[in-house]
C-alpha positions in Angstrom: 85.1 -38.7 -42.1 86.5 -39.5 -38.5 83.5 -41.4 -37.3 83.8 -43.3 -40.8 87.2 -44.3 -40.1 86.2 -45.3 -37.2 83.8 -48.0 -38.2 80.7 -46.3 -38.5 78.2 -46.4 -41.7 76.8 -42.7 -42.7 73.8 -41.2 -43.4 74.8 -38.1 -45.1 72.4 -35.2 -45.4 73.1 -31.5 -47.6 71.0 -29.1 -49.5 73.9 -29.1 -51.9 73.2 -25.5 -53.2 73.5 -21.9 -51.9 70.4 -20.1 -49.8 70.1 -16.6 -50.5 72.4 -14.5 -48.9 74.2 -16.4 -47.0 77.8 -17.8 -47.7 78.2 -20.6 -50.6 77.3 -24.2 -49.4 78.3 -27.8 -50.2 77.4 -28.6 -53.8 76.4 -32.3 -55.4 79.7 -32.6 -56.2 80.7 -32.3 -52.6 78.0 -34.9 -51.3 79.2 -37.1 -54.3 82.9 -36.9 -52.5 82.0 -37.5 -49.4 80.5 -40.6 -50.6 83.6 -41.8 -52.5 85.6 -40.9 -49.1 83.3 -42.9 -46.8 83.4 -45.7 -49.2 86.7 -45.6 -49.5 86.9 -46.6 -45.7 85.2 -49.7 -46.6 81.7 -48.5 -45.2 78.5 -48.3 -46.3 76.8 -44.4 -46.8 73.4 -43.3 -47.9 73.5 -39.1 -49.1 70.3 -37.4 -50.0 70.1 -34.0 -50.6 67.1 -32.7 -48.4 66.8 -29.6 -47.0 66.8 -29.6 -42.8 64.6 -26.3 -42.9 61.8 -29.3 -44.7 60.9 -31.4 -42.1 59.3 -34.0 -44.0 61.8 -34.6 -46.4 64.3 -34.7 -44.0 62.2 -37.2 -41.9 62.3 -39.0 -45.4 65.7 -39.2 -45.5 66.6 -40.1 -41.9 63.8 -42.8 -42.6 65.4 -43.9 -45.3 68.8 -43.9 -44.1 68.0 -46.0 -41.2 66.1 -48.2 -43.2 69.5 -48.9 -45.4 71.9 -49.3 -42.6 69.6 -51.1 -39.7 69.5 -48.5 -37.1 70.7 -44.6 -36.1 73.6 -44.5 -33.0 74.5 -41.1 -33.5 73.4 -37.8 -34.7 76.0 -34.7 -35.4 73.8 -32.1 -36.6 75.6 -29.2 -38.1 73.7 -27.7 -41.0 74.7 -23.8 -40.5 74.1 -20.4 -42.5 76.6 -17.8 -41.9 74.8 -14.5 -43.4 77.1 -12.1 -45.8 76.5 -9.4 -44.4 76.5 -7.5 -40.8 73.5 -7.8 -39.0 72.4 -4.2 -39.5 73.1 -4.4 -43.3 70.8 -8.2 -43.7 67.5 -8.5 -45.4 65.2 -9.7 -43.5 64.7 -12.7 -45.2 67.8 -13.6 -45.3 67.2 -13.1 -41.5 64.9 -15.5 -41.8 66.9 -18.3 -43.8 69.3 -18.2 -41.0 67.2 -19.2 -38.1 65.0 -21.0 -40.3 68.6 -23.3 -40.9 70.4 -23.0 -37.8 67.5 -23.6 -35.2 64.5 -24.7 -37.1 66.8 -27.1 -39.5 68.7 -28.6 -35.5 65.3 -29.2 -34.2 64.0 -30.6 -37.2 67.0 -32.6 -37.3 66.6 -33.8 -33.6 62.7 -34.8 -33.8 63.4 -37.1 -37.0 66.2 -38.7 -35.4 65.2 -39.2 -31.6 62.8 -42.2 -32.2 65.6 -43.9 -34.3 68.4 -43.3 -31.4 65.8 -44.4 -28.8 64.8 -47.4 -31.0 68.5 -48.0 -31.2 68.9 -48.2 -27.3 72.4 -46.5 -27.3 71.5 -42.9 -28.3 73.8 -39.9 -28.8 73.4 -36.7 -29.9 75.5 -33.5 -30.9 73.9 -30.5 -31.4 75.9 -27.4 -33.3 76.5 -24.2 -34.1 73.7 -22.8 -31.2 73.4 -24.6 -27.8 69.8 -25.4 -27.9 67.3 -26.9 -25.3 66.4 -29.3 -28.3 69.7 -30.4 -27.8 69.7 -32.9 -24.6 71.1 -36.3 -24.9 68.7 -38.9 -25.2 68.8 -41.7 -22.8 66.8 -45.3 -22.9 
């Protein structure tokens, strides 16, 4: 929201349902607010629901996005699984569904948007929740 009220249009991105065994996630409903909220700044917003462990529909969607508003500026990617369960306790796929979402879902995130924040010629880029050598600012 603060980047909204600061001026800035948003390309919103959320699976918008739970993965197994990690924590609940952000639901339609919650997408559907954030758009009423960004609107409600007076700004323009395109949400998709995508998937950041699918790089093609993601890539869709940044596409997309970009497409809509005119250009990408800045990228905050954020997506994040927090497992239930201790380490020691975790199925392994659920294992997997983490760093399949938290450093396969960032780099994903970062190769569909690099080429539209280069393109842009004023490119940012925040990377979270693992530091990541994926995660360098890009410069023109």
């Amino acid at each position: 929201m603060r980047l909204a009220q600061e001026g800035a249009d948003i390309i919103a991105i959320d699976i918008c349902h739970d993965v197994q065994g990690a924590l609940p996630m952000a639901t339609p409903e919650d997408l559907a607010e954030t758009v009423k909220l960004v609107e409600a700044q007076d700004r323009r917003i395109v949400a998709t629901q995508a998937d950041v462990r699918d790089y093609d529909g993601l890539k869709a969607a940044v596409d997309d996005g970009v497409a809509q508003l005119g250009r990408l500026d800045i990228v905050l990617a954020n997506a994040a699984s927090q497992p239930r369960r201790p380490g020691q306790d975790m199925d392994p796929r659920n294992w997997q569904n983490t760093i399949d979402i938290n450093l396969s879902g960032l780099w994903n995130t970062t190769r569909a948007a690099i080429p539209h924040l280069i393109a842009a010629g004023r490119a940012g880029l925040s990377c979270s929740p693992v530091p990541s050598a994926a995660c360098t600012p890009c410069r023109t």
